[in-house]
C-alpha positions as CSV (number, residue, x, y, z in Angstrom):
1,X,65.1,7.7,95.3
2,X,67.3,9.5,92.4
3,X,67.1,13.6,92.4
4,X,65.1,14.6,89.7
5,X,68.2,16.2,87.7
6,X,70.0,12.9,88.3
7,X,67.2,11.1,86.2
8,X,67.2,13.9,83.8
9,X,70.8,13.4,83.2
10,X,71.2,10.0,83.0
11,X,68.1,10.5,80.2
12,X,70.2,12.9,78.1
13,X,73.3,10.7,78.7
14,X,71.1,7.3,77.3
15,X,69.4,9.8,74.5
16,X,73.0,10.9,73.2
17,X,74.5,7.7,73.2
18,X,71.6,6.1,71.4
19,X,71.0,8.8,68.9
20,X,73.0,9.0,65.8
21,X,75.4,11.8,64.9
22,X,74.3,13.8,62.0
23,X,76.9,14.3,59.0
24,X,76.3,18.0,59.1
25,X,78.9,19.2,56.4
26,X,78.2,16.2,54.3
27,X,74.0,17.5,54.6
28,X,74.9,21.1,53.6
29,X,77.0,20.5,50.6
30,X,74.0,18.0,49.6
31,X,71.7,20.9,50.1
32,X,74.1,23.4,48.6
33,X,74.7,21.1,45.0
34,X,70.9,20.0,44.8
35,X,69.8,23.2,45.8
36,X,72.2,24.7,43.5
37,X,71.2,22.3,40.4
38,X,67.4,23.3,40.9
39,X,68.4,27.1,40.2
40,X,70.7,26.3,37.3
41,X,67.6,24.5,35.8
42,X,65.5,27.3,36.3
43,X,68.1,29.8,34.8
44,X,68.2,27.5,32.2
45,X,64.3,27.5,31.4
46,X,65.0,31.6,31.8
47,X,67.4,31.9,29.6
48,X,65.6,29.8,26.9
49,X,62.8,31.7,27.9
50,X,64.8,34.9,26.4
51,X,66.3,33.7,23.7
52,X,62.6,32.7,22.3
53,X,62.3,36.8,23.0
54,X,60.1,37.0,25.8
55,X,60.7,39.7,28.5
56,X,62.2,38.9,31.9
57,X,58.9,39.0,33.9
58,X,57.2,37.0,31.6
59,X,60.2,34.5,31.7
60,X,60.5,34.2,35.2
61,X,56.7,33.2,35.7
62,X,57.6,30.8,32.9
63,X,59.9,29.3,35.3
64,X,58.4,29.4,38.5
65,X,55.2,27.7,36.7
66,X,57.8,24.8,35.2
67,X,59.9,24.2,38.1
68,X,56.0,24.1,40.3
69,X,54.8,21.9,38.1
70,X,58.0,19.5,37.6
71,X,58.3,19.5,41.5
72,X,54.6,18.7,41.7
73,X,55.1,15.4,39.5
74,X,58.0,14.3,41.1
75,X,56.3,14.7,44.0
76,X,53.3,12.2,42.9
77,X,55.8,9.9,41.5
78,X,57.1,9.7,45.3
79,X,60.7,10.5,44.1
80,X,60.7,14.4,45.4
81,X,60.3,12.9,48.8
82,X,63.5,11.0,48.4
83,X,65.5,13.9,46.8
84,X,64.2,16.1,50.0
85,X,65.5,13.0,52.3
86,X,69.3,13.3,50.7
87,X,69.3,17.3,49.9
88,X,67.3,18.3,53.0
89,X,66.9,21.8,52.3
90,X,68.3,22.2,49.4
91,X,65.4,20.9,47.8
92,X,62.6,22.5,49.9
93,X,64.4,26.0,50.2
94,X,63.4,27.0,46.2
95,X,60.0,27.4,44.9
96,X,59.9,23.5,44.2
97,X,59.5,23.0,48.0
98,X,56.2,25.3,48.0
99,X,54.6,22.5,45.5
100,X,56.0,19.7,47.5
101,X,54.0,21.2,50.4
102,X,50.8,21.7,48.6
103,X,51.0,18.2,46.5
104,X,52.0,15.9,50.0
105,X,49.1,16.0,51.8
106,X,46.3,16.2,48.6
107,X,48.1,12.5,47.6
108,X,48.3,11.3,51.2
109,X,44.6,11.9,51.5
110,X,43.7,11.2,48.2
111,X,41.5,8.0,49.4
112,X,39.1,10.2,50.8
113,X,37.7,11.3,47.8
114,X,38.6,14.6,45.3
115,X,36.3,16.9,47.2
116,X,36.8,16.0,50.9
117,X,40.4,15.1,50.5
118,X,42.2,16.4,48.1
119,X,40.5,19.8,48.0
120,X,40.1,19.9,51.9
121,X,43.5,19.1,52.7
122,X,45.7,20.0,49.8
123,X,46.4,23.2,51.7
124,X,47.3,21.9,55.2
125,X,51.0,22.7,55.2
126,X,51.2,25.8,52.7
127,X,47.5,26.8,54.3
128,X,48.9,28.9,57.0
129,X,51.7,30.1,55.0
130,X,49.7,31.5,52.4
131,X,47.1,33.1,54.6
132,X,49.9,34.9,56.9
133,X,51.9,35.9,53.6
134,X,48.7,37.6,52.0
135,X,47.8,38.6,55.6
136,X,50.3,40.7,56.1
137,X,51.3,41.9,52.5
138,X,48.0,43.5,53.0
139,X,48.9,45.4,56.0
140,X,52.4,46.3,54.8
141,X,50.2,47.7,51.4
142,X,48.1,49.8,54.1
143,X,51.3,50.8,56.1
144,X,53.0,52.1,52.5
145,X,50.0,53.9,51.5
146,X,49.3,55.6,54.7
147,X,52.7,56.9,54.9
148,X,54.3,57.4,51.5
């Protein structure tokens, strides 16, 4: 009978040699250009955005809505998906990722009906996010005003 760390061994051994190497520098320069590309388009929407004379807080929640609702689109059309599988996160790393995650699951349950669904699962993924973001933005609010 084989030692236990014998069989664990020759598992690892059969996992490496069957598993594939990743391209690791050519990942992070995809992530790096796409990534890259998806703030250039939102400084361009800024920029625009100040040119038409609007101030710089109303121009960036110009842009986050734009690029949130671009990202939510492509993500319907089932080509964000594929730009997340060559950019990796490049692509899920800016605020177009957050829509991604809300968008996914409300279309993969979509059969279920709009109520039960889309509106009961659209917030599986960014669900927990949000709730610990808010969650404890509250406390650091209570921490600051206790101490300031």
């Amino acid at each position: 009978m084989d030692n236990p760390q014998d069989t664990q061994k020759k598992y690892q051994d059969y996992i490496d040699k069957k598993s594939p190497n990743s391209p690791i520098l050519k990942n992070c320069f995809n992530a790096f250009w796409v990534g890259g590309l998806i703030c250039v388009i939102g400084e361009l929407i800024s920029q625009f955005c100040k040119f038409k004379g609007l101030d710089i807080q109303t121009s960036g929640t110009i842009v986050s809505i734009i690029l949130i609702g671009i990202s939510a689109f492509l993500t319907g059309l089932n080509i964000f998906n594929k730009i997340g599988k060559f950019a990796g996160a490049g692509s899920l790393i800016p605020i177009t990722g957050f829509a991604n995650s809300i968008v996914s699951p409300a279309m993969e349950y979509k059969s279920e009906g709009y109520v039960m669904g889309v509106g009961a699962k659209m917030f599986t993924v960014a669900g927990p996010v949000l709730v610990y973001g808010i969650s404890s933005s509250i406390v650091v609010g209570i921490i600051y005003f206790i101490f300031k």
